[in-house]
N, C-alpha and C positions, 0 to 999 in steps of 0.2 A: 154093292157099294163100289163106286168108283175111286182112283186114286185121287181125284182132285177135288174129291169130299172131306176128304180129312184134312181137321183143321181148317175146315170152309174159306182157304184162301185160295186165290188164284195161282196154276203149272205156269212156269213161264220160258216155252222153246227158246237154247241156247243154241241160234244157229251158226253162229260164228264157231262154235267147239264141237260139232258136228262131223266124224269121221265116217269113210265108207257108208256115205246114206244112210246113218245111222241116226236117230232124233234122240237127243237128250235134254229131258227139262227139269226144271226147279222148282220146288215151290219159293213162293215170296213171304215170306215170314215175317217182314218189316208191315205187313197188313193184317197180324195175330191181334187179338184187342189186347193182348199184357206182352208185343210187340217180340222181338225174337230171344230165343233160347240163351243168347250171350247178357242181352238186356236183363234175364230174369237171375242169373247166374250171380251176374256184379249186381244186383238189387241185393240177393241172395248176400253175398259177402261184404256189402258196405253195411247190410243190416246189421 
């Protein structure tokens, strides 16, 4: 399994925040189908 398997959304290189030739990336979680963890949270507490 790859990391960019989980959660089958797309890593997405932050090259701008990129130290010592180092690659740091993110998943995009605004392409989750029940959309990101904050989304599901305040769903969570307005329920």
């Amino acid at each position: 399994m790859e990391l960019n398997d989980i959660g089958n959304t797309e890593l997405i290189e932050l090259t701008s925040l990129s130290i010592n030739n180092n690659s740091l990336f993110s998943k995009c979680e605004l392409n989750n189908p029940t959309g990101s963890h904050k989304d599901r949270t305040f769903l969570y507490i307005i329920n």
